[in-house]
Z-matrix of the N, CA and C atoms (Angstrom, degrees):
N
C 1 1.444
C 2 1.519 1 109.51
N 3 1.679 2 120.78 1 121.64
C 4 1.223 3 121.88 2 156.35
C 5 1.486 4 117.64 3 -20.44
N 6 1.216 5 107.12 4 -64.77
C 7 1.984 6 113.01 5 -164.78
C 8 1.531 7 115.38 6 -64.94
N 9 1.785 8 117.43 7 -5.12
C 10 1.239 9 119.57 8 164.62
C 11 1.505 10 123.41 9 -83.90
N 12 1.772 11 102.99 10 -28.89
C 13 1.595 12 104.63 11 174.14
C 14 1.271 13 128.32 12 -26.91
N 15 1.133 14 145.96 13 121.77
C 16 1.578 15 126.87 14 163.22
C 17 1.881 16 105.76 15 -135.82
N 18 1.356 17 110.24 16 119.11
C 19 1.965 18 110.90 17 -162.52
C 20 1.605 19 80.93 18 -115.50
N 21 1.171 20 131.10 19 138.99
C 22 1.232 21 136.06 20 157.55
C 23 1.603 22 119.32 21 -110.08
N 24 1.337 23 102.36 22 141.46
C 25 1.773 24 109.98 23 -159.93
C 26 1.070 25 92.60 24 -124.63
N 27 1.400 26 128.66 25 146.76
C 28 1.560 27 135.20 26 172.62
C 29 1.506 28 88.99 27 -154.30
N 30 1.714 29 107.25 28 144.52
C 31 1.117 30 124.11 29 177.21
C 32 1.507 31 97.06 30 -122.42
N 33 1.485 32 118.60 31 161.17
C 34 1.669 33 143.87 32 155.10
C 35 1.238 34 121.73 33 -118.37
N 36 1.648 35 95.94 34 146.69
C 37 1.529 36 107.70 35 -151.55
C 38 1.286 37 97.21 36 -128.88
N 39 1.745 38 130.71 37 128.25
C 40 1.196 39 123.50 38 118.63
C 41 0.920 40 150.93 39 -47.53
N 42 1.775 41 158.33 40 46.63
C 43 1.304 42 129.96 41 -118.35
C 44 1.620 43 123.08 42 54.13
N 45 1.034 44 130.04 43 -115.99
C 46 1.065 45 135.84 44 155.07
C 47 1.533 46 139.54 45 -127.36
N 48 1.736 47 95.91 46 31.08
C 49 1.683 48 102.37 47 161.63
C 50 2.067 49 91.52 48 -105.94
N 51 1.544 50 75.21 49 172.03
C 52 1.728 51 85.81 50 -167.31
C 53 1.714 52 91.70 51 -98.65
N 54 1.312 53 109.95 52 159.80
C 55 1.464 54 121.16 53 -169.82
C 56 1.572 55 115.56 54 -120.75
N 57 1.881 56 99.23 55 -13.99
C 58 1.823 57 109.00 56 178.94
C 59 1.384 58 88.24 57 154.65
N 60 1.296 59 98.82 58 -163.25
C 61 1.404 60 131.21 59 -145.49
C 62 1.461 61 100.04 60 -149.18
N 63 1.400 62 115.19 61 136.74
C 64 1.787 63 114.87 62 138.52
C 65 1.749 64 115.49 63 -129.49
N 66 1.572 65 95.48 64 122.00
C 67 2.004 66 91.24 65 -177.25
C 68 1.777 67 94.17 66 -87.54
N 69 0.742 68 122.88 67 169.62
C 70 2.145 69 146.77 68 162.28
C 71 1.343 70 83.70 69 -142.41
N 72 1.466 71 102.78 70 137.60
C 73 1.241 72 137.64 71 -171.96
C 74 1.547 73 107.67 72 -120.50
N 75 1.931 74 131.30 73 146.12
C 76 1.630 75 92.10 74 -168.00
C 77 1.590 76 109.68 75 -72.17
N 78 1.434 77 117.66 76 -4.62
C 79 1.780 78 104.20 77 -172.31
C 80 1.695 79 91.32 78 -95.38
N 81 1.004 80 137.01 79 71.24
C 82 1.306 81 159.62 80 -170.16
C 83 1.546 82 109.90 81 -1.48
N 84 1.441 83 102.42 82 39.69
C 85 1.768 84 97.39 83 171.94
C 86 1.675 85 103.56 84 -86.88
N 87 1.356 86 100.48 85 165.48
C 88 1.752 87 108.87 86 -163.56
C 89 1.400 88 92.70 87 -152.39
N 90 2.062 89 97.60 88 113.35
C 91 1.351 90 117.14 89 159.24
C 92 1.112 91 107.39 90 -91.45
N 93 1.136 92 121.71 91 146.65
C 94 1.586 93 132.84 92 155.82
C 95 1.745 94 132.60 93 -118.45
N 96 0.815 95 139.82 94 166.80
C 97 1.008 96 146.62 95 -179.55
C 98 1.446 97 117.17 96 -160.68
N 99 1.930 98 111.06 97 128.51
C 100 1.357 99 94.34 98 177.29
C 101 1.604 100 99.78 99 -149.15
N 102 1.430 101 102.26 100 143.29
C 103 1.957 102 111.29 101 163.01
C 104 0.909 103 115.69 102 -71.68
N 105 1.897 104 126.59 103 154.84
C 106 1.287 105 127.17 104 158.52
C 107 1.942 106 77.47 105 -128.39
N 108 1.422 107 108.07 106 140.99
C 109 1.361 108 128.62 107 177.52
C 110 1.373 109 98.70 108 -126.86
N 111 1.343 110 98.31 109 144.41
C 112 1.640 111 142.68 110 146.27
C 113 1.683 112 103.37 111 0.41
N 114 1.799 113 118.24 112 83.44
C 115 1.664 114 100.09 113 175.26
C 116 1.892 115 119.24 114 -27.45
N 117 1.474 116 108.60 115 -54.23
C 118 1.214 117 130.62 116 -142.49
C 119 2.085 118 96.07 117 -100.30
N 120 1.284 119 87.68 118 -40.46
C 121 1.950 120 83.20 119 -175.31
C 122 1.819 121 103.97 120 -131.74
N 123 1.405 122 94.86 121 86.08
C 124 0.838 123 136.28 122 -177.20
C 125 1.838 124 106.10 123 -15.69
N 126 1.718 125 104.28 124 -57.92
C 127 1.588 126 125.76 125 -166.04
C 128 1.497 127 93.92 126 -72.38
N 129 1.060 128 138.05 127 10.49
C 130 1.645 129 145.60 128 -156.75
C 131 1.506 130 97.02 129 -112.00
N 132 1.684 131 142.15 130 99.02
C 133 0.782 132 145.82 131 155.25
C 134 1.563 133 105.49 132 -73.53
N 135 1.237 134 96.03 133 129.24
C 136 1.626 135 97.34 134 -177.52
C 137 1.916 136 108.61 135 -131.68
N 138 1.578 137 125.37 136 8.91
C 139 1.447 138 128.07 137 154.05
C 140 1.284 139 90.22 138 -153.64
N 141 1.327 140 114.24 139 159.72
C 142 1.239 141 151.72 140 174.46
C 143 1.565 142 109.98 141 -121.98
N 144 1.160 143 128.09 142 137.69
C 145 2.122 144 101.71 143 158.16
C 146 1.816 145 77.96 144 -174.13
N 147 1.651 146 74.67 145 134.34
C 148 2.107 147 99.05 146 164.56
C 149 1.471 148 117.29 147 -102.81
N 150 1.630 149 122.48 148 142.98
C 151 1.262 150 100.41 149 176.97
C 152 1.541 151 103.99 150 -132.80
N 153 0.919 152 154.62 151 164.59
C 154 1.566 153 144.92 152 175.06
C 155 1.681 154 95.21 153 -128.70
N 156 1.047 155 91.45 154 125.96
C 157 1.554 156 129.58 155 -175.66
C 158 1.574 157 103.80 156 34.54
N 159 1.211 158 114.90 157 67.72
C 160 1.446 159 117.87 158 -174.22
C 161 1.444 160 132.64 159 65.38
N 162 1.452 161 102.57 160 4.54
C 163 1.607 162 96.52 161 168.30
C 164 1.836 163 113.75 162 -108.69
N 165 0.843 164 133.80 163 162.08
C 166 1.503 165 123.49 164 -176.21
C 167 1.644 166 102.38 165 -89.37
N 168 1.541 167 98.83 166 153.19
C 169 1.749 168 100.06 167 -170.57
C 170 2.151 169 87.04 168 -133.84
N 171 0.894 170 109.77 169 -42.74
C 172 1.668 171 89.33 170 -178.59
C 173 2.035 172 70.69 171 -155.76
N 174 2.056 173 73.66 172 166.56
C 175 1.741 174 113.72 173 -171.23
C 176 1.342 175 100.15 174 -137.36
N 177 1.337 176 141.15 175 143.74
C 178 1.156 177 143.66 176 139.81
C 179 1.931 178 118.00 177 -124.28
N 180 0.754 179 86.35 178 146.87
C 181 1.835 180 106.40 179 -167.41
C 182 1.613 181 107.28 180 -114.76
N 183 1.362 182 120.44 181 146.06
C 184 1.282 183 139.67 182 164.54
C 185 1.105 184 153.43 183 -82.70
N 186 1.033 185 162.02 184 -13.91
C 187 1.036 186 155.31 185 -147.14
C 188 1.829 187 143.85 186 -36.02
N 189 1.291 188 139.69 187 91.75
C 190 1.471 189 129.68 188 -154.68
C 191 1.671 190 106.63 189 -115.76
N 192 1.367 191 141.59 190 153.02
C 193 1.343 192 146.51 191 179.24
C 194 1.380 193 104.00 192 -88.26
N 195 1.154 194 122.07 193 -178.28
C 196 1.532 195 114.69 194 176.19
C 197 1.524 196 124.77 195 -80.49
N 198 1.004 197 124.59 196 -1.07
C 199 1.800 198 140.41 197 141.29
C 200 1.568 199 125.86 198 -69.56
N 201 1.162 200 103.30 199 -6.94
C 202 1.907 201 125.61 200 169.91
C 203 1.362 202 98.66 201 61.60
N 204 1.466 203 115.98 202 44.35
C 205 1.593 204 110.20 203 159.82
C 206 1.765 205 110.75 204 -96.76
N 207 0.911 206 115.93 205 152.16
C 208 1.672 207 135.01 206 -159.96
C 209 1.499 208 81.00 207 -72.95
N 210 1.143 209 120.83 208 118.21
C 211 1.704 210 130.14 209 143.38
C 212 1.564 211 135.45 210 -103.01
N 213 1.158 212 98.09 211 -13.67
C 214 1.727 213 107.74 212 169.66
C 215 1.416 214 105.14 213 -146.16
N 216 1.595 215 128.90 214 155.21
C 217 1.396 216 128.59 215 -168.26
C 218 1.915 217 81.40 216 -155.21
N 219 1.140 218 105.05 217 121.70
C 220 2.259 219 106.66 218 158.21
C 221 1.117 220 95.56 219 -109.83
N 222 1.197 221 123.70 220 145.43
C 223 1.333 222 129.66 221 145.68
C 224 1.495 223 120.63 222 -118.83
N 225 1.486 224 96.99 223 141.33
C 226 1.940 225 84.32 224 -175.74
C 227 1.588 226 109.95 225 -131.69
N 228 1.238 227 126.65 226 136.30
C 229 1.331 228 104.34 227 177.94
C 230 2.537 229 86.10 228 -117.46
N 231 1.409 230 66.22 229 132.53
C 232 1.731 231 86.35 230 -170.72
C 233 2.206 232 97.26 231 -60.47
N 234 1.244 233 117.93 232 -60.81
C 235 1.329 234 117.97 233 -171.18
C 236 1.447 235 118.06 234 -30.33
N 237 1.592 236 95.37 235 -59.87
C 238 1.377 237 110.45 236 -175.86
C 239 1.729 238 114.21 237 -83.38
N 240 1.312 239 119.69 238 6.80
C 241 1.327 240 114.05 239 -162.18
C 242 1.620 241 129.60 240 43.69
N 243 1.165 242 107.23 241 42.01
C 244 1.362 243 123.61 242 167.93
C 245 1.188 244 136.02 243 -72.81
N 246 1.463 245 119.05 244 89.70
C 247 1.887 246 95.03 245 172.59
C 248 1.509 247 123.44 246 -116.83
N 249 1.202 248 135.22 247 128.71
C 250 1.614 249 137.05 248 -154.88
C 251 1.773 250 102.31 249 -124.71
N 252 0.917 251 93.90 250 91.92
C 253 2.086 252 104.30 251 161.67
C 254 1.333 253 116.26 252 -72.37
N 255 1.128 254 119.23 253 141.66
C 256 1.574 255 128.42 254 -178.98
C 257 2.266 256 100.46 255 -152.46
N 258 0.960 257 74.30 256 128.92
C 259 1.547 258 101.80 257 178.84
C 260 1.620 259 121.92 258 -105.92
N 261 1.043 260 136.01 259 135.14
C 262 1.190 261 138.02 260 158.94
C 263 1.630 262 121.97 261 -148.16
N 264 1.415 263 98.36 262 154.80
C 265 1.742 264 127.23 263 -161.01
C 266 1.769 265 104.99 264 -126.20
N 267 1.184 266 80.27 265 123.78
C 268 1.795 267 99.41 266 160.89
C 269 1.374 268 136.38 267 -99.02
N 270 1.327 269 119.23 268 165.38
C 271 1.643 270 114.63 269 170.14
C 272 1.654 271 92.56 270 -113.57
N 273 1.730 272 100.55 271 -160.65
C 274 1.868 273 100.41 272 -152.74
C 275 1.622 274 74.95 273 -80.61
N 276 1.368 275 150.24 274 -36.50
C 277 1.318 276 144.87 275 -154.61
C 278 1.483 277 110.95 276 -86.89
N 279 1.278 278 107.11 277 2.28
C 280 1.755 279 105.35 278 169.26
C 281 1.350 280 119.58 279 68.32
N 282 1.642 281 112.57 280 32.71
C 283 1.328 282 150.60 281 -166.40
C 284 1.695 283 91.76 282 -85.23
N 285 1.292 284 146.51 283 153.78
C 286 1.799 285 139.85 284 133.34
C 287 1.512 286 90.34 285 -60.76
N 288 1.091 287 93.00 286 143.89
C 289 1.924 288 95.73 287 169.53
C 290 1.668 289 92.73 288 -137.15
N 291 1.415 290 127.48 289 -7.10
C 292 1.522 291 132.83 290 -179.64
C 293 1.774 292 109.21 291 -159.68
N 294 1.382 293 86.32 292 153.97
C 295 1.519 294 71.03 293 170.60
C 296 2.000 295 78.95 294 -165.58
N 297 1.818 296 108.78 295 157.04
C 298 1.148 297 123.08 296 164.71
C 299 1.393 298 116.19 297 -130.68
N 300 1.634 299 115.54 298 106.11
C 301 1.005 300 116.12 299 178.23
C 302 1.680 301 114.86 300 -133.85
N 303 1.205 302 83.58 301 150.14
C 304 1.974 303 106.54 302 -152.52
C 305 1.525 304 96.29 303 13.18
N 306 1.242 305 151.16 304 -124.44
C 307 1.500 306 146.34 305 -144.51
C 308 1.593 307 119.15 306 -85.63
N 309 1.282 308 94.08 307 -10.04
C 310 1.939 309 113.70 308 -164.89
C 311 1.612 310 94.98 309 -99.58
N 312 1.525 311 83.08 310 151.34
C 313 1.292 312 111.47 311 -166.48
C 314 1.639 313 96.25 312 -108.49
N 315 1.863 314 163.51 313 97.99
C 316 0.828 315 114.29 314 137.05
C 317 1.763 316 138.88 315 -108.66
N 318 0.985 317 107.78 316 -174.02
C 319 1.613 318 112.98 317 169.77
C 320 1.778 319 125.88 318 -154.04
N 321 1.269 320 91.56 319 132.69
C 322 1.584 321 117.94 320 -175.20
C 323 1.755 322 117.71 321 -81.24
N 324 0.710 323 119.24 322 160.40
C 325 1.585 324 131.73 323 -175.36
C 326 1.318 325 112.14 324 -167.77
N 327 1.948 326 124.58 325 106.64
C 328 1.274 327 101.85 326 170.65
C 329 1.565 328 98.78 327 -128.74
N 330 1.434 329 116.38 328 -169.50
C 331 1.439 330 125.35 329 -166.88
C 332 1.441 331 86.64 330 -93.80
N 333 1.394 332 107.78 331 -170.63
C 334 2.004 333 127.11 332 171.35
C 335 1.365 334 111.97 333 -49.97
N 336 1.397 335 107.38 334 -50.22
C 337 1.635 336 105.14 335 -177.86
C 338 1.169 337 107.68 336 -95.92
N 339 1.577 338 154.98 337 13.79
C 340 1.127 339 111.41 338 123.71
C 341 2.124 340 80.90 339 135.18
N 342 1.696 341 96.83 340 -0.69
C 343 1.554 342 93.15 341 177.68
C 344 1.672 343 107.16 342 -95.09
N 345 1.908 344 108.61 343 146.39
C 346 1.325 345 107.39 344 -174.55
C 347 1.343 346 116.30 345 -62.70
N 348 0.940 347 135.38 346 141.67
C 349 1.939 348 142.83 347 156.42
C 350 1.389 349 116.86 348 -97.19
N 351 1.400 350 110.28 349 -27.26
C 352 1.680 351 98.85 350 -175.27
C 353 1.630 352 106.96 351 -167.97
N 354 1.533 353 119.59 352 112.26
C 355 1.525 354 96.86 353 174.75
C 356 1.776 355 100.15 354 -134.60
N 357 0.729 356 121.92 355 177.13
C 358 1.366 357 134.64 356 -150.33
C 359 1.595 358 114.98 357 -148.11
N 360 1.421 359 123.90 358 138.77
C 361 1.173 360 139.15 359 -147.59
C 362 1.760 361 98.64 360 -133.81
N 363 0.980 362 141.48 361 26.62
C 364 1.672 363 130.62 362 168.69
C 365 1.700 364 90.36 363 126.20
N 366 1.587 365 112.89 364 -78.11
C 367 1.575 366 119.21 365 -170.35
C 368 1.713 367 108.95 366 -128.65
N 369 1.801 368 101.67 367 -6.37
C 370 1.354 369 97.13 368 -169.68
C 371 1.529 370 115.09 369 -122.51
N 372 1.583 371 113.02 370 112.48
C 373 1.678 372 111.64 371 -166.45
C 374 1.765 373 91.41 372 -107.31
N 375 1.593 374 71.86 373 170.30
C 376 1.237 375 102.83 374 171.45
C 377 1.322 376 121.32 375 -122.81
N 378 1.569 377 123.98 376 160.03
C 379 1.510 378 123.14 377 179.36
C 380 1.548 379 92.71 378 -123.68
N 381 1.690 380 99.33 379 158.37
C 382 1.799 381 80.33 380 -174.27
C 383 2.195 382 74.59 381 -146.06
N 384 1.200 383 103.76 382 147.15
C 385 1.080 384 141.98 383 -176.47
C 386 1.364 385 131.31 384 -64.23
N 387 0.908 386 159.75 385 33.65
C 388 1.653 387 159.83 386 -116.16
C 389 1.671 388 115.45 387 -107.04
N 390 1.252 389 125.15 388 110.25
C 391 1.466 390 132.06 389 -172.47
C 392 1.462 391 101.26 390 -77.87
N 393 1.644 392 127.85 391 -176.29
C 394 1.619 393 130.39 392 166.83
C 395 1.240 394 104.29 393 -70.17
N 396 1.257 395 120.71 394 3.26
C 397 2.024 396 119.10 395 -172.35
C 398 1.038 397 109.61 396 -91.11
N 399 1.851 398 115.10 397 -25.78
C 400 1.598 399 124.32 398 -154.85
C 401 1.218 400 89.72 399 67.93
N 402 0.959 401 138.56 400 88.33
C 403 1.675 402 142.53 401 166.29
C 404 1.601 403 93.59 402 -148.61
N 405 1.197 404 122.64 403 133.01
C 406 1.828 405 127.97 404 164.23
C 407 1.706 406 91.60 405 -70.04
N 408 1.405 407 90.55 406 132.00
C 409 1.435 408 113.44 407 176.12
C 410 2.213 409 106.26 408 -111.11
N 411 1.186 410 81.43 409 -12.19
C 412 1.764 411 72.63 410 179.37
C 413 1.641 412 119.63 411 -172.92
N 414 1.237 413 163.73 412 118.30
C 415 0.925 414 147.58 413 -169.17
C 416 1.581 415 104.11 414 -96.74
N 417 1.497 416 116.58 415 147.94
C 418 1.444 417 121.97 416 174.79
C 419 2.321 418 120.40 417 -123.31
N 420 1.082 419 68.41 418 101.74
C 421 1.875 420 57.71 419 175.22
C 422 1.682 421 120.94 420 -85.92
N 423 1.094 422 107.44 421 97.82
C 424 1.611 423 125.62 422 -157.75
C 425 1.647 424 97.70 423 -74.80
N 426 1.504 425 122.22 424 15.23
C 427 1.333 426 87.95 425 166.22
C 428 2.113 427 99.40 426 -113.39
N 429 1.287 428 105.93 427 3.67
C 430 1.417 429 97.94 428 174.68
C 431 1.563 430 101.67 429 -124.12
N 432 1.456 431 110.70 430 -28.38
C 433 1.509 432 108.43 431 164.78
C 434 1.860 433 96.73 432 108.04
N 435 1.629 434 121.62 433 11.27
C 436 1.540 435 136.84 434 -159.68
C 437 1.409 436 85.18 435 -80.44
N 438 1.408 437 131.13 436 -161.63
C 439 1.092 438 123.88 437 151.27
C 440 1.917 439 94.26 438 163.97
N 441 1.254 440 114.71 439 161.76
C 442 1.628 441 113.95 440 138.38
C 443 1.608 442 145.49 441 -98.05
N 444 1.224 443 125.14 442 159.98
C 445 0.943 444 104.69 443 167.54
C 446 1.946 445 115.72 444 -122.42
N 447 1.159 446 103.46 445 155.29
C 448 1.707 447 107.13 446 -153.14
C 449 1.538 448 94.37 447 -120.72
N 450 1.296 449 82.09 448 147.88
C 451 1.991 450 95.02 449 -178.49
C 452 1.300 451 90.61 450 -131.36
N 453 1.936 452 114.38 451 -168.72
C 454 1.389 453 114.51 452 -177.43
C 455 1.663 454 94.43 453 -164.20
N 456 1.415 455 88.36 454 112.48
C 457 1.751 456 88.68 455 174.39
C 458 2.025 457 110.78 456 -72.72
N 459 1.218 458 101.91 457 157.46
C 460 1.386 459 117.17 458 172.78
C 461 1.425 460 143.85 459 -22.44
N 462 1.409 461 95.26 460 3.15
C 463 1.463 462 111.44 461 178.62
C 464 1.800 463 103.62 462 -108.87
N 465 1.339 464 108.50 463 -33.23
C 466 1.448 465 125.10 464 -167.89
C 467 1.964 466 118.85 465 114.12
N 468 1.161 467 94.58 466 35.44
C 469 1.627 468 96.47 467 -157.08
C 470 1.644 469 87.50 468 -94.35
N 471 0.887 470 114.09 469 165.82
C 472 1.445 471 120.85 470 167.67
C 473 1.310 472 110.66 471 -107.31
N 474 1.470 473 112.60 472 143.12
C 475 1.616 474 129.65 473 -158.49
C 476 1.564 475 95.38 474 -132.55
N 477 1.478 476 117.61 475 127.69
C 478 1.751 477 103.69 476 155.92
C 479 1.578 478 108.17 477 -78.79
N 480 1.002 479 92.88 478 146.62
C 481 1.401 480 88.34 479 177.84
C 482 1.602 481 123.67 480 -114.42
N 483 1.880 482 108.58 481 -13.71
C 484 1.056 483 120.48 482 161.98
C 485 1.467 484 111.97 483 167.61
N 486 1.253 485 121.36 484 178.32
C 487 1.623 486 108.29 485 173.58
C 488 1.496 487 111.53 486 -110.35
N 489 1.804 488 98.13 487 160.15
C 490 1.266 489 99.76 488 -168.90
C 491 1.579 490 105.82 489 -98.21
């Protein structure tokens, strides 16, 4: 019967960021979830980890530079013995210009203002097109040379308009 259910939720508080979770379930299993944040910058989650009924089921970890952009991320899920690293790189504009995540390789390339020209997927990039609007005028996949090309009706929307 619905009207017997009873799940109890409790949250933890730093101040007023949250620190985790505990669910009770009515057959008395207990998820949890809890943050460890940033001594110094507070909004800086720096672990994550779930456990169901006291055993751990996944972890995630942090890492931030002194501009508090994410530079390292693990993730682990304990069951399966999983662990996944991911890396990332900036320019002075706080652009990704790289990133390594679990098997992938990528990389960013943009112009002065901040539009893409070229990013890249392991072995397969792209070139991307830029009008006087800053509008992408065409995408290019430079390892077969396929690509589209993009228009923009009157509002500024982007339209394919066909492939190249």
């Amino acid at each position: 019967m619905m009207n017997d259910l009873k799940i109890t939720l409790a949250y933890s508080y730093i101040g007023y960021l949250g620190t985790g979770y505990t669910l009770t379930t009515p057959t008395n299993a207990v998820i949890e979830a809890s943050l460890i944040r940033d001594t110094y910058r507070r909004s800086l989650v720096t672990e994550v980890s779930t456990e169901f009924n006291g055993s751990s089921v996944t972890a995630h970890s942090y890492a931030f530079d002194a501009l508090g952009r994410a530079t390292n991320a693990v993730r682990s899920v304990q069951a399966l013995s999983l662990l996944f690293t991911n890396v990332y790189a900036y320019n002075a504009r706080s652009e990704v210009i790289g990133a390594g995540i679990d098997t992938n390789d990528y990389a960013y390339f943009y112009d002065n203002i901040g539009n893409n020209l070229y990013t890249s997927l392991n072995a397969i990039t792209n070139a991307y097109t830029v009008n006087n609007l800053n509008q992408y005028k065409a995408i290019t996949n430079l390892l077969d040379l396929s690509g589209y090309r993009l228009g923009h009706d009157a509002d500024g929307t982007r339209k394919i308009r066909g492939r190249s």
